[in-house]
C-alpha positions in Angstrom: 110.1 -380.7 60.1 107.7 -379.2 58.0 108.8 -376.9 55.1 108.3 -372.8 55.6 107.5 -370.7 52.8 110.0 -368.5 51.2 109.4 -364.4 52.9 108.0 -362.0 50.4 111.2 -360.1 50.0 113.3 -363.1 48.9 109.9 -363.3 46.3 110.5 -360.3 45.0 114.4 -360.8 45.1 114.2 -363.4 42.9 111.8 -361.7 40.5 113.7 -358.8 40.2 116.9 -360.7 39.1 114.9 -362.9 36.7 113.3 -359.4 35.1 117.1 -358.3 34.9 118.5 -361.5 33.4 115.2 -361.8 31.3 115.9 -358.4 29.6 119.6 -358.8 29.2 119.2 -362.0 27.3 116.2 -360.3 25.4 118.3 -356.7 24.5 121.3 -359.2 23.2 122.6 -359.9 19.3 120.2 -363.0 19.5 117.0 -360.8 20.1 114.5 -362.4 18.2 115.9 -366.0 18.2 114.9 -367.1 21.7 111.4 -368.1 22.6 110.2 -367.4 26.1 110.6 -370.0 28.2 108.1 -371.6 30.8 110.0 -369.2 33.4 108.3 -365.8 31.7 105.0 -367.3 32.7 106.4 -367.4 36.6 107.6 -363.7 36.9 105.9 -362.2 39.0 105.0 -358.4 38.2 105.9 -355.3 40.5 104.5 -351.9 40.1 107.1 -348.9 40.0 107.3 -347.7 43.7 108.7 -343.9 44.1 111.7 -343.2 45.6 110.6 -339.7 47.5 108.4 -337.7 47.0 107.1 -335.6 43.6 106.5 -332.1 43.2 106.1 -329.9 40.7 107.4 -326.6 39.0 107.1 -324.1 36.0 109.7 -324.6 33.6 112.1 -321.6 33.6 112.0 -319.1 30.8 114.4 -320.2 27.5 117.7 -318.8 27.3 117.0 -314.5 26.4 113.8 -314.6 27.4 112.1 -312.8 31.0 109.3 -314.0 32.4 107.3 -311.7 34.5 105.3 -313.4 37.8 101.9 -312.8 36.2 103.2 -314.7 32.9 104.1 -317.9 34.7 101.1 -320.4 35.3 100.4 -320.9 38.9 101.5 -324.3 40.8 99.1 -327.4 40.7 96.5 -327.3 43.3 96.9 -323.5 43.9 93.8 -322.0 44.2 93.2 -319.2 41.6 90.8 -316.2 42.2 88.8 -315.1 39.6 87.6 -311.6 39.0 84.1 -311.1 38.8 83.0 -310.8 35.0 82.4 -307.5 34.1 79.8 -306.5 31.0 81.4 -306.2 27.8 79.8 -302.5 26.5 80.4 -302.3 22.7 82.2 -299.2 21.6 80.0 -296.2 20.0 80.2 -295.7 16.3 82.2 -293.0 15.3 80.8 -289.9 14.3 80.5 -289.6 10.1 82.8 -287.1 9.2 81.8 -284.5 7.1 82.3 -284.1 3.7 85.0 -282.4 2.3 85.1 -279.5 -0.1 85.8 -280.3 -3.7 89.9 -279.4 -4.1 90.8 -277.3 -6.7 93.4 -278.2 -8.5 96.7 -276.2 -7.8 100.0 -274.8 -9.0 101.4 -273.3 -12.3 99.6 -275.9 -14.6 96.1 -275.4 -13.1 96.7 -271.7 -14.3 97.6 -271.9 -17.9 94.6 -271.0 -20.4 92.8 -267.9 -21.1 91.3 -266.0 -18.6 88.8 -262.8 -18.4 90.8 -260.1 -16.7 88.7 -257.3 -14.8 90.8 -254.4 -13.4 88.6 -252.0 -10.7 87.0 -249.5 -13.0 85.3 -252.1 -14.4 87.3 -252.7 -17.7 87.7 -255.9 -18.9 90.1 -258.0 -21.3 91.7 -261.2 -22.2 94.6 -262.4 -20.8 96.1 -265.9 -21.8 99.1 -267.8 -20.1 100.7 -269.9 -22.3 103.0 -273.0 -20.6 105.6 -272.8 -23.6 108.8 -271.5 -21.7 110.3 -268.0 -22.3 113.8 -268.0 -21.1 113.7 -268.4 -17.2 109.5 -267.3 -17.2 106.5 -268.6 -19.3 104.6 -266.5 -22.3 101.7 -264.9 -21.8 100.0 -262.3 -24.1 97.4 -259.8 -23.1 94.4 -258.4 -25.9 91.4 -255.2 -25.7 93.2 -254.3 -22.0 92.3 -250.6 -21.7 94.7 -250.7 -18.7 98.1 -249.9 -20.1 100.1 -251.9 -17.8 98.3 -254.8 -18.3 97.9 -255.0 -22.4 102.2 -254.9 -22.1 102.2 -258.1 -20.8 104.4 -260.6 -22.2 105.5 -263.5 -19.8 104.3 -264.9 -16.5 105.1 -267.0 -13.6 104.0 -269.0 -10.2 105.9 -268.6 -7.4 104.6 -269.7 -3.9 100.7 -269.9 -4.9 100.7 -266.4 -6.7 101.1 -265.6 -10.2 103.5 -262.7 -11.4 102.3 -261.2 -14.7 105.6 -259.2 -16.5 106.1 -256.3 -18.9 108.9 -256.7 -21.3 112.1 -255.7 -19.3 111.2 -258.0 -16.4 108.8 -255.3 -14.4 106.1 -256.7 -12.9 102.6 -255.6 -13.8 100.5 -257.6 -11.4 100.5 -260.0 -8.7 97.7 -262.4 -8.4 96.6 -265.0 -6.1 95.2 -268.1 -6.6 91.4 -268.9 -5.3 88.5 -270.8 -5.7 89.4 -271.1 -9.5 89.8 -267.6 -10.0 92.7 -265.1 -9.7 92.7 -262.4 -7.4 95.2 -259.4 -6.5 96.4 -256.2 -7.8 98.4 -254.0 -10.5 101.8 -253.8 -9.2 102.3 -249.6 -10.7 98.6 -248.2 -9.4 97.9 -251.1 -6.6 94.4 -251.3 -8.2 92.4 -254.5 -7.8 92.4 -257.0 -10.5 90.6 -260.2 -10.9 90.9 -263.0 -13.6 88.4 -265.8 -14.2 88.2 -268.5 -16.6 
C-alpha cells in the first residue's frame, strides 16, 4: 500500500509545536549555549493570520481634558470636504497718528523761579516762588508791584493745578492757573486779571 502524505494541518501542527518548543529551549538559563540544530533549517514559517476583524478609533481625550467633535481627527477612509480657498487680503496699514503736542511739564516744581507778573492796568513786577518750605506753605517774595496786594506777598502754594499766592496772615492775594508755561488768573480782593510769565 503506497504511503500518503501527511495533510497540511498536521504540517502546520507540527511546526507550530516545534516553534513553541524551539523558543522555550531558546528563552531558558542556557540561552546562548545551544547551537541550532539541523531541525531550525526544517521549520516551516507561518505568517500571523488575524483573529477578527480590525478597525480603528481616535484615542479618547487624557484624563481633565474635553475634546470637542471638530478637535478629534476624522476616521480612516472618511472622506473629508474641503472648503474652497479663499484669497488671503493683507490688512491696511494703520493710519500714522499724529503728533503730539510738546507736554509741559507740571505741578508745584515746574512753578518755582521768578516770574514777570502783569496785573490788568498794565503794571508790571517780579514775583519769585522759592521751593524752601515756610511752615505748612512755600516762600515767595514779591518786588516794584504797584498793586498793593500783590507786593505783600510772602508765601505760596499748588493745590490742584493752581497756584495760591498769600499775604502775611494767611489771606490770599491771588489765584493763578497753570498754562502753556505761563500763569493765569486773578487778584483774590479786586478780582482783577493777573498773568505771570517766565
Amino acid at each position: 500500500m503506497p504511503r500518503s502524505l501527511p495533510s497540511t494541518a498536521a504540517v502546520l501542527a507540527l511546526a507550530a509545536s516545534l516553534g513553541a518548543c524551539a523558543s522555550q529551549r531558546l528563552e531558558g538559563p542556557t540561552r546562548g549555549r545551544i547551537a541550532p540544530g539541523p531541525q531550525a533549517a526544517l521549520e516551516p514559517v507561518v505568517p500571523a493570520m488575524p483573529s477578527g476583524p480590525v478597525t480603528s478609533e481616535p484615542l479618547a481625550p487624557p484624563p481633565g481634558a474635553t475634546a470637542a467633535p471638530a478637535d478629534l481627527p476624522p476616521p480612516v477612509g472618511a472622506t473629508v470636504a474641503v472648503a474652497p480657498s479663499t484669497p488671503v487680503i493683507a490688512p491696511e496699514a494703520p493710519p500714522v497718528a499724529p503728533t503730539p503736542p510738546p507736554v509741559v511739564a507740571g505741578g508745584r516744581s515746574s512753578v518755582v523761579g521768578t516770574w514777570n507778573a502783569k496785573d490788568a492796568t498794565g503794571a508790571s513786577c517780579k514775583v519769585s516762588l522759592s521751593s524752601a518750605p515756610a511752615l505748612d506753605l512755600y516762600k515767595a517774595s514779591a518786588s516794584g508791584c504797584p498793586n498793593k496786594d500783590l507786593s505783600k506777598v510772602t508765601a505760596w502754594d499748588y493745590r490742584d493745578g493752581e497756584v495760591y499766592l498769600y499775604q502775611p496772615g494767611g489771606t490770599v492775594a491771588a489765584r493763578l492757573r497753570q498754562g502753556g508755561g505761563a500763569l493765569d488768573g486773578a487778584l483774590s480782593k479786586s478780582g482783577a486779571s493777573l498773568a505771570m510769565v517766565r
